[in-house]
C-alpha positions as CSV (number, residue, x, y, z in Angstrom):
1,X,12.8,25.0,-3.6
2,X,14.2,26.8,-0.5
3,X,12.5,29.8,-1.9
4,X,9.0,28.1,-2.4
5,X,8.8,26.1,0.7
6,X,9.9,29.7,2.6
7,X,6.8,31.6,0.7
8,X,4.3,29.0,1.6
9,X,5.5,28.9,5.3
10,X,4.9,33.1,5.2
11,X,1.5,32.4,3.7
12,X,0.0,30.6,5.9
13,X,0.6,32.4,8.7
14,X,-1.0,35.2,7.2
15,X,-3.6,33.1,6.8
16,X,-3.6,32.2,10.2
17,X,-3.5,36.1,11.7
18,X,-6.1,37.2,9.0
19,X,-8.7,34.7,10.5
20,X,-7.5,35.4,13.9
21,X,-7.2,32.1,15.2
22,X,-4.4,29.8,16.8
23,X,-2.7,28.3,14.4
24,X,-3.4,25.2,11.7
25,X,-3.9,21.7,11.6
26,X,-3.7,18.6,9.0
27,X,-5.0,15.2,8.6
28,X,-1.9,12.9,7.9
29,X,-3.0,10.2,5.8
30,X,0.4,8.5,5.1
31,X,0.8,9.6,1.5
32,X,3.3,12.6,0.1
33,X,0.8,15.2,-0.2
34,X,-0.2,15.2,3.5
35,X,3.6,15.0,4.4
36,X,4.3,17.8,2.6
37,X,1.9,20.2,4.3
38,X,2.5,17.8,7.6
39,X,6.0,19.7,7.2
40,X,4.9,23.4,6.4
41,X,2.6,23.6,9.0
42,X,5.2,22.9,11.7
43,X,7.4,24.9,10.5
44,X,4.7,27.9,10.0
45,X,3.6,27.0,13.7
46,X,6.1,24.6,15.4
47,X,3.9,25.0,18.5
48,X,0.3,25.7,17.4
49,X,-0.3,23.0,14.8
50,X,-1.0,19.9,14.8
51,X,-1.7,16.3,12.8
52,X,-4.7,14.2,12.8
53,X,-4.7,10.7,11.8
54,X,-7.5,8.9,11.1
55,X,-8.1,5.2,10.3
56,X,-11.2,3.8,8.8
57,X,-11.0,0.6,7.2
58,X,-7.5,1.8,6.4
59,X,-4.7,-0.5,5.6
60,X,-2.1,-1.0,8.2
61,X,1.3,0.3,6.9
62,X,-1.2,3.7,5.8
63,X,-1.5,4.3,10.3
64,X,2.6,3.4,10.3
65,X,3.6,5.8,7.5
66,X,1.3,8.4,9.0
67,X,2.9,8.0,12.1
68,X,6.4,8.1,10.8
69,X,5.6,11.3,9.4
70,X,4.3,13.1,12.2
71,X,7.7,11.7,13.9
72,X,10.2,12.7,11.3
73,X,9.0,16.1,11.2
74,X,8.2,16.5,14.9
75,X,4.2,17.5,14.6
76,X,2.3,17.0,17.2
77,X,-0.9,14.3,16.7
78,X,-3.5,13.0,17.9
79,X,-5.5,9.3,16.3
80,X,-8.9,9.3,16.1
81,X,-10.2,5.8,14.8
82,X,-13.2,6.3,12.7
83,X,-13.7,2.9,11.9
84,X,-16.6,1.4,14.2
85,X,-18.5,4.9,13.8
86,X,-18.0,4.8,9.7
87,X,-19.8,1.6,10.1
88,X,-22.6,2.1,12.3
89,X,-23.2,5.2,10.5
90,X,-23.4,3.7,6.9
91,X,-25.2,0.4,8.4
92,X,-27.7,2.8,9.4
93,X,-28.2,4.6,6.1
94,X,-28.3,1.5,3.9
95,X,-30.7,0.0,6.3
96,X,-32.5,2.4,5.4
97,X,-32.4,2.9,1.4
98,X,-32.9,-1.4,1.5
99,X,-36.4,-0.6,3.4
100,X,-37.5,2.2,1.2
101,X,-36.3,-0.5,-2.1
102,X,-34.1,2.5,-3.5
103,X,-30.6,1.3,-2.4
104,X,-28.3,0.5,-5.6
105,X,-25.4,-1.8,-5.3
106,X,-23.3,-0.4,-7.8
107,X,-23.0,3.0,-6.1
108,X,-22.0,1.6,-2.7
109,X,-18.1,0.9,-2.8
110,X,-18.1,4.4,-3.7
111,X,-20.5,6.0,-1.5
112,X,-19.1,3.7,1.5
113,X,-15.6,5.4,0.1
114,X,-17.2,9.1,0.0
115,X,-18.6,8.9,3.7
116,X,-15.2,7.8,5.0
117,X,-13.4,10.9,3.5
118,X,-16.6,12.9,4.6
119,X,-16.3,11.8,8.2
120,X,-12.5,13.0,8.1
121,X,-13.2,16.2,6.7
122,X,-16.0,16.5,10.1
123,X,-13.9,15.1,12.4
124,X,-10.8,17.7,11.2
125,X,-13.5,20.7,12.2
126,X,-14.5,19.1,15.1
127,X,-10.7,19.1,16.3
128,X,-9.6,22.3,14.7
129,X,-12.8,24.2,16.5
130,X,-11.4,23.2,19.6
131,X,-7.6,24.3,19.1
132,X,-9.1,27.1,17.2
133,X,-7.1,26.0,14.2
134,X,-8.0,26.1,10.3
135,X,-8.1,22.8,8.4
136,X,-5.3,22.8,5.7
137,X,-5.6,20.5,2.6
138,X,-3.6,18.4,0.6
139,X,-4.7,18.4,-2.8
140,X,-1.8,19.2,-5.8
141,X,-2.5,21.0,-8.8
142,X,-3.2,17.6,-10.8
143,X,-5.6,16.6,-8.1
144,X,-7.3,20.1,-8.2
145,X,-7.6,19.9,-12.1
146,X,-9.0,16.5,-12.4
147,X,-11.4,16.9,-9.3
148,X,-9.6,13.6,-8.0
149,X,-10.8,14.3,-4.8
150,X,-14.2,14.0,-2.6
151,X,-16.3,16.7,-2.2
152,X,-16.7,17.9,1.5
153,X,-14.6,15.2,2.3
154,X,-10.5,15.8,1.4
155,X,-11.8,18.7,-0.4
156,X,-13.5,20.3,2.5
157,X,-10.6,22.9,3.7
158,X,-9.8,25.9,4.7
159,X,-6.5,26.3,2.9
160,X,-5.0,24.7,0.0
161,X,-0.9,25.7,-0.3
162,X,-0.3,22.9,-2.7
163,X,-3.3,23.5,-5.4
164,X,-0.4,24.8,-7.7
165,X,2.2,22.6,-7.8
166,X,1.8,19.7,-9.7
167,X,2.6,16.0,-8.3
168,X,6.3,16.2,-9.4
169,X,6.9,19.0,-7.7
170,X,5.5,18.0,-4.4
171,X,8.0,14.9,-5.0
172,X,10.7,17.4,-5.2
173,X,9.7,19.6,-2.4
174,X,9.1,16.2,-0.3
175,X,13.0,15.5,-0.8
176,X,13.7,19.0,-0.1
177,X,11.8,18.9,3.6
178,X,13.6,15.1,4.5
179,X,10.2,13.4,4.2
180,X,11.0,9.9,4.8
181,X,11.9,8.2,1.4
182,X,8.8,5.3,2.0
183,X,6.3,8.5,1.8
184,X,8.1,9.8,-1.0
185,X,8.1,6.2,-2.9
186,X,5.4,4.6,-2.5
187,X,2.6,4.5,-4.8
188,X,-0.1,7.5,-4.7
189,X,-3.6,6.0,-3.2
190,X,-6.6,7.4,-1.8
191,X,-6.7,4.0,0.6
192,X,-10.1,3.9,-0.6
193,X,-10.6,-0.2,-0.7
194,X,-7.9,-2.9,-1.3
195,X,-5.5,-2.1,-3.7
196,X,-7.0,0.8,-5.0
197,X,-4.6,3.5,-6.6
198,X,-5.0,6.9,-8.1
199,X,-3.3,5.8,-11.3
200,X,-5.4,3.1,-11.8
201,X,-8.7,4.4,-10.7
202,X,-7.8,7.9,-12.4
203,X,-6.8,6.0,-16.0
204,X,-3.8,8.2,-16.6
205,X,-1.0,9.3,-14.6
206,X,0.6,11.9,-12.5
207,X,3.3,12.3,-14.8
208,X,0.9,13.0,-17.9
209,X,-1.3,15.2,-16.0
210,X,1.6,17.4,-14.9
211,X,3.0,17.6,-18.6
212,X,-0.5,18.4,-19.4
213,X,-0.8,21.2,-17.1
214,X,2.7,22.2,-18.2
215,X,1.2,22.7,-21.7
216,X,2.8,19.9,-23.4
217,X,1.7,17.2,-25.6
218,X,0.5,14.2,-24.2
219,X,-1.0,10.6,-25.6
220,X,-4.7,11.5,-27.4
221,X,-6.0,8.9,-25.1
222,X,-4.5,10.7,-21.8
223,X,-5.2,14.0,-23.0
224,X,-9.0,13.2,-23.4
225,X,-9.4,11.6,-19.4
226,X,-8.2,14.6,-18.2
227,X,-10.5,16.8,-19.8
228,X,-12.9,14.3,-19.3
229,X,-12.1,14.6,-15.5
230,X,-11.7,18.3,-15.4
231,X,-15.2,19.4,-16.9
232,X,-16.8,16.6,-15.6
233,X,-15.9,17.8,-11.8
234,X,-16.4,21.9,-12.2
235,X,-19.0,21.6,-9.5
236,X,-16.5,20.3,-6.9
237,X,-14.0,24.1,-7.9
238,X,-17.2,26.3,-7.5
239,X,-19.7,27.2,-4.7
240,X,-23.2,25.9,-4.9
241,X,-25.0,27.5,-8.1
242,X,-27.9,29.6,-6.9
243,X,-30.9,31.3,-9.2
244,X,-30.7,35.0,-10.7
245,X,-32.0,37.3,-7.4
């Protein structure tokens, strides 16, 4: 792990010196993923980097674990409440679709979800333009595989160090860098309404999409969500399609 954690560390500051900027920054949501990259980033730049935390209709302890991370690790952060301006701003868009009689209530948990996570992803560029940072992401390889993430929202980065290990590993690698053990425990969620969590919105779990990525057999049923979820999100692993020139 020692190994691992020391290779990352070199590779993002190549990164860093091949796009000739400053150094690199992350949006700490609370959860393991974030912490882990929270942790690699200060120790790539323990004076040029930086995390950004970023409540929207978020639950409490989500702000406190956030904060404990940044802490633990000694990153430097900065809170940028997005919640009044995530409302105004998708007030003003349903408004809109209930005017032109096109808005449809079964899209809009998800779509109120989407814009939060979108209106992250703006306000990390925003912050990073002004340090001259890159945006670092958090998604694991199980995330990366199923597409469990929102396009040009969490998956709107400029670097992704973790897309290869699965979620086990960034457990173990967690332990390794002294993440506190609430992170490292508590139950993987996107924070995306009440209750919600990967597992349950996902259909499978962490462990079975790691054993599945490690080539191993796997229940029928959990075998056939994953592919499900893998070629159903190609679009969000691949730039735009264009025509033939």
């Amino acid at each position: 792990m020692e190994h691992k954690v020391n290779e990352l560390v070199t590779w993002l500051r190549e990164q860093v010196e091949q796009a000739n900027v400053e150094g690199l920054l992350v949006g700490v949501s609370g959860g393991i993923d974030s912490a882990v990259v929270a942790n690699l980033i200060k120790r790539a730049f323990p004076n040029q980097s930086l995390g950004v935390i970023m409540p929207c209709k978020s639950q409490g302890s989500d702000q406190k674990h956030a904060e404990l991370v940044t802490n633990a690790c000694g990153l430097s952060s900065i809170k940028v409440d997005l919640t009044e301006t995530h409302d105004v701003m998708f007030q003003t868009i349903k408004n809109q679709l209930e005017a032109d009689g096109t808005f449809d209530e079964d899209q809009e948990k998800l779509a109120d979800a989407n814009l939060r996570a979108r209106l992250r992803m703006s306000t990390l560029y925003t912050i990073a333009q002004n340090h001259k940072y890159l945006v670092v992401g958090t998604d694991n390889a199980a995330e990366w595989y199923t597409g469990y993430f929102t396009k040009y929202g969490d998956g709107g980065v400029d670097l992704v160090p973790l897309v290869h290990l699965p979620k086990g590993e960034v457990r173990e690698m967690a332990a390794y860098l002294d993440v506190p053990d609430a992170i490292i425990n508590k139950q993987p969620s996107a924070g995306l309404w009440e209750g919600q969590t990967d597992e349950n919105e996902m259909g499978t779990s962490y462990n079975k999409i790691d054993a599945f990525l490690r080539g191993e057999e796997i229940p029928e049923k959990d075998r056939k969500i994953i592919e499900a979820m893998h070629k159903k999100t190609v679009h969000k692993r691949t730039l735009p399609p264009s025509p033939p020139q």
